[in-house]
C-alpha positions in Angstrom: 65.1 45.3 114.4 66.6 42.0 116.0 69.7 40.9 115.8 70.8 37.3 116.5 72.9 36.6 118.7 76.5 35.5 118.5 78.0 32.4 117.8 78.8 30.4 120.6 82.8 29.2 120.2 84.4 25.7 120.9 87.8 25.8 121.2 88.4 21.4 121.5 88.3 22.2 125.7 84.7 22.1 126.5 83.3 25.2 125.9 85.9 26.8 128.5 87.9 29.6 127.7 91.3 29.2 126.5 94.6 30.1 128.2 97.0 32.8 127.8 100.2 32.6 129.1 99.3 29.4 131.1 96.4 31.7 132.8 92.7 31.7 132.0 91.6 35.0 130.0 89.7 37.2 132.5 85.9 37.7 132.6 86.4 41.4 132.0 88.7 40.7 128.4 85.8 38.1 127.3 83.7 41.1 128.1 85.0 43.6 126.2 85.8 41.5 123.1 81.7 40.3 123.1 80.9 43.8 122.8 83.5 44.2 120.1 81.3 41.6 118.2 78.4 43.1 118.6 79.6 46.3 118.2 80.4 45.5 115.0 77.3 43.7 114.2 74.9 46.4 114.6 77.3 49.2 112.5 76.5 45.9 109.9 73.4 46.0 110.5 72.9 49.6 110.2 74.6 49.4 106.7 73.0 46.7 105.6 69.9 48.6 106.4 70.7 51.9 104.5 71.6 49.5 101.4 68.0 48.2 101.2 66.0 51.7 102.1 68.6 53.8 100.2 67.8 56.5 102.8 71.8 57.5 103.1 72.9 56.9 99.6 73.0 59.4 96.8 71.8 57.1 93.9 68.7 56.9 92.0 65.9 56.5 93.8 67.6 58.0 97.0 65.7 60.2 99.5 68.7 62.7 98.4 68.1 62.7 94.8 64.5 63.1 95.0 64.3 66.2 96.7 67.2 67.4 94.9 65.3 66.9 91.6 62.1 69.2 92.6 64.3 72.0 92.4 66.2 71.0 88.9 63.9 73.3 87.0 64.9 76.6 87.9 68.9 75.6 88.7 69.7 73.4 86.2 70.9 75.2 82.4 68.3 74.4 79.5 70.8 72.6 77.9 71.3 69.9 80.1 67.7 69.4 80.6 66.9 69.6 76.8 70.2 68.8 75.2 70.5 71.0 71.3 71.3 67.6 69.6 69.9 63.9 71.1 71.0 60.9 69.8 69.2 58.0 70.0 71.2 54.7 68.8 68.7 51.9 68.4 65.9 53.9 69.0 64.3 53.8 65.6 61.9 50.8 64.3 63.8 47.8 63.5 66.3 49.0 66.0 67.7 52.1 63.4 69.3 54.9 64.9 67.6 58.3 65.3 68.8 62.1 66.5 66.9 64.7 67.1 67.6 68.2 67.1 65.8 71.1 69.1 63.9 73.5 67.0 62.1 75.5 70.4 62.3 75.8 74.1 59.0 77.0 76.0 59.2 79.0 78.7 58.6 77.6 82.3 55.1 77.7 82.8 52.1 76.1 84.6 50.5 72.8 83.7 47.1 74.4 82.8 47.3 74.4 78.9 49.8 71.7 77.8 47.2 68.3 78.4 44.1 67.8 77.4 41.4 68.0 80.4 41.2 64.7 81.7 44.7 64.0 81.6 44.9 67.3 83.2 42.4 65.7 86.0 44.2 62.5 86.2 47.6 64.4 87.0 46.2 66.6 89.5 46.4 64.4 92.6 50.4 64.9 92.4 50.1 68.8 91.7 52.0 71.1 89.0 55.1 72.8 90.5 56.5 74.0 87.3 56.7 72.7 83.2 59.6 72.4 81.2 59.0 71.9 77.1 60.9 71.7 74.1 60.1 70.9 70.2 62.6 68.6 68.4 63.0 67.6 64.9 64.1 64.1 63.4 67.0 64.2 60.4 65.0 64.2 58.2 62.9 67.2 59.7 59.6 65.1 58.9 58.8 64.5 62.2 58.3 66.7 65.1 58.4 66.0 69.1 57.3 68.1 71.9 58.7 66.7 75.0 57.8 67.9 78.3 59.2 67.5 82.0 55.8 68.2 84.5 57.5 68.8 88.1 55.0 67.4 90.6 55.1 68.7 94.1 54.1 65.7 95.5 56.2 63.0 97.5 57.5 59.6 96.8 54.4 58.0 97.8 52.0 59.8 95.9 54.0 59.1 93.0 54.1 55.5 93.5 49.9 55.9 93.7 50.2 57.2 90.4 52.2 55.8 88.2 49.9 52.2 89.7 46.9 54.1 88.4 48.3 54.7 85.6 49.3 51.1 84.9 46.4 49.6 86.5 43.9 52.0 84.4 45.9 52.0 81.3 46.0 55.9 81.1 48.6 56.4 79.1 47.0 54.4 76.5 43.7 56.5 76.2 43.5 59.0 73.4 41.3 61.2 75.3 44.2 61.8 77.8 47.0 62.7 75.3 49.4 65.7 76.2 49.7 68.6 73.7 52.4 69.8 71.8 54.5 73.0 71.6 54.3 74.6 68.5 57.0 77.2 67.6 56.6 80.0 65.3 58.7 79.9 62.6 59.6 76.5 63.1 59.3 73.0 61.4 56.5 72.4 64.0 55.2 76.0 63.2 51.6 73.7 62.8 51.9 71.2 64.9 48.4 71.3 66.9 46.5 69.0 68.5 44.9 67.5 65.5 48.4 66.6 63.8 49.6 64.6 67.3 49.9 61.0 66.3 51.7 59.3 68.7 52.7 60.0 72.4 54.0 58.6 75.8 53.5 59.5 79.8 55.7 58.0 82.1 55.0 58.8 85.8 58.6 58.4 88.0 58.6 57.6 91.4 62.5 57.6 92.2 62.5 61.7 91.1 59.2 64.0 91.3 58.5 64.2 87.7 56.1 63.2 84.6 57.8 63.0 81.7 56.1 62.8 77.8 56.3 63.3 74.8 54.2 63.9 71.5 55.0 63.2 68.0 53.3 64.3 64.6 54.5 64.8 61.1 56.5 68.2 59.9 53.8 69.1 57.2 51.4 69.7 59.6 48.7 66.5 58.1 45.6 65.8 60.4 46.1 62.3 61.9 42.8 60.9 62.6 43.5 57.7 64.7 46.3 58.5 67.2 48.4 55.6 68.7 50.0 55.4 71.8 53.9 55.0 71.8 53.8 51.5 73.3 51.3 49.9 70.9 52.5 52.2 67.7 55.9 50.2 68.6 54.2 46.9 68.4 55.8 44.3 65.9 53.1 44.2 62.7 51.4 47.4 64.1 50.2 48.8 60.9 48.3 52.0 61.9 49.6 55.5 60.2 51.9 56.4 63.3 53.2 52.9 63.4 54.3 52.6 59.9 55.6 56.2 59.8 57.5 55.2 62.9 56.1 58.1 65.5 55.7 56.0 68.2 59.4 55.2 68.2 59.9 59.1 67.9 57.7 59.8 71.0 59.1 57.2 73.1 63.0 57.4 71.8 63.5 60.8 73.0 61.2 60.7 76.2 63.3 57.8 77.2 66.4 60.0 76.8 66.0 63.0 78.3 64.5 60.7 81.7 68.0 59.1 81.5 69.6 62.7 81.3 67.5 63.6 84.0 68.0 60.9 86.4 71.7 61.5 86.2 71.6 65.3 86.7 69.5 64.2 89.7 72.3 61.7 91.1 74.7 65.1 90.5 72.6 67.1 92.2 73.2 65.0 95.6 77.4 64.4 95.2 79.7 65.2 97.8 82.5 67.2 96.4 86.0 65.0 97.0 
C-alpha cells in the first residue's frame, strides 16, 4: 500500500517557513512535525484498511465472527438457536403475520440422512461438521417446518464457491435436491416424510460457516405431488398447491429468522466484555 504524500503548505511568503518569535522554525521542528503528519496518516490508513477487510472488527461477516460461529453448535443453548415460539411479522403471503411454535428438536447428528443424495453430493465440497434440526408448527397447526442449521467445516472461501454454484446452477431450485424433514413421534409432524414436503429453501452463508434450510408440508400428512421451491412458491399469481396454501412463505419465513438469530449470536460470540 502507497500513500501520497503530503500537502505542500504556502503560507503568503514563498513557500518559506514561517517565523517564530522573529526567528525562522528550525529544520529539526519541521522535521518532527512531517513525521507527525505522516504518522498520523498511516494509523489512517491502517484503519481505513480494517474498515474495508473487516479483519479487526467483530461484526458480521468478520474474520472473528466466523470462526466463532463453527463452534455455536455445541456452546450455544437450543433455545437460542431454535427459539420455542418465532414470530414472523410480515412473513406470511400478502405480507400477513405468521408464528411458529416448536413441536421437536433433533439431536446433533451427521449430515448423512437429512438431504436427499445429490443435494448431499452438491454440499459435500464444504463438509459436515455437525446438524442442528428442529420441527415447528404454524397457528393453525396445519403446516409443518423442519428447519435445519448444517455447520460446514469449510472456510470463507469455499463458502463463497458455493453459495455462486448454487446461484449460478440454480440448486436450490431443483426438486431432486430438496432437504428432508424431521418428523417427530407424537407430534403434529408425526408424518411428515418426504413425500408430504411441498415447499423448501437452502441458503449457503458466506459471512458464518453454515447452510441454513427449511422444509414445509401440511399437518395431515397429504402427498404433495409437485413440490415448489420457496422462492417461486412466493411468486405473485403462483398458483401451484404450495403457493396457494402459502408453504413457500412458511419455508422461507422461518429460515430467514433463525439466520437472523444466528448471525447475531455469532456477532455475541466475538464481544469484548466492557
Amino acid at each position: 500500500m502507497s500513500f501520497a504524500e503530503p500537502e505542500a503548505y504556502d503560507d503568503g511568503g514563498g513557500g518559506r517557513p514561517r517565523a517564530v518569535g522573529g526567528r525562522r522554525t528550525r529544520p529539526r521542528t519541521l522535521a518532527a512535525a512531517a513525521c507527525v503528519v505522516l504518522g498520523l496518516g498511516l494509523i489512517g490508513g491502517a484503519v481505513t484498511g480494517s474498515w474495508l477487510t473487516g479483519d479487526d472488527t467483530d461484526g458480521a461477516g468478520s474474520r472473528g465472527a466466523f470462526t466463532a460461529a463453527a463452534g455455536l453448535w455445541h456452546s450455544v443453548p437450543v433455545d437460542q438457536l431454535f427459539p420455542p415460539t418465532v414470530q414472523g411479522d410480515g412473513a406470511g403471503p400478502g405480507g400477513a403475520d405468521r408464528t411458529w411454535t416448536r413441536i421437536a428438536v433433533a439431536p446433533d447428528t451427521g449430515c448423512k440422512d437429512a438431504f436427499d443424495p445429490l443435494l448431499r453430493k452438491a454440499l459435500a465440497p464444504v463438509g459436515c461438521l455437525r446438524l442442528l434440526r428442529a420441527t415447528y408448527t404454524d397457528a393453525t397447526r396445519s403446516h409443518v417446518t423442519t428447519v435445519g442449521l448444517l455447520f460446514a467445516k469449510a472456510d470463507a472461501a469455499a463458502m463463497t464457491s458455493l453459495k455462486a454454484r448454487f446461484q449460478k446452477e440454480g440448486l436450490d431450485r431443483r426438486t431432486d435436491l430438496m432437504p428432508r424433514p424431521y418428523a417427530a413421534k407424537g407430534t403434529a409432524a408425526e408424518g411428515f416424510g418426504d413425500a408430504q414436503r411441498a415447499s423448501w429453501t437452502v441458503s449457503v452463508l458466506t459471512d458464518v460457516p453454515v447452510v441454513v434450510y427449511a422444509v414445509s408440508g401440511f399437518a395431515d400428512g397429504r402427498i404433495v405431488t409437485a413440490p415448489q421451491a420457496a422462492a417461486d412458491a412466493m411468486k405473485a399469481g403462483a398458483t401451484t398447491a404450495p403457493a396457494q396454501a402459502g408453504l413457500g412463505h412458511e419455508a422461507q419465513g422461518l429460515a430467514d429468522r433463525v439466520e437472523r438469530g444466528l448471525r447475531k449470536t455469532a456477532v455475541s460470540a466475538t464481544e469484548k466484555p466492557s
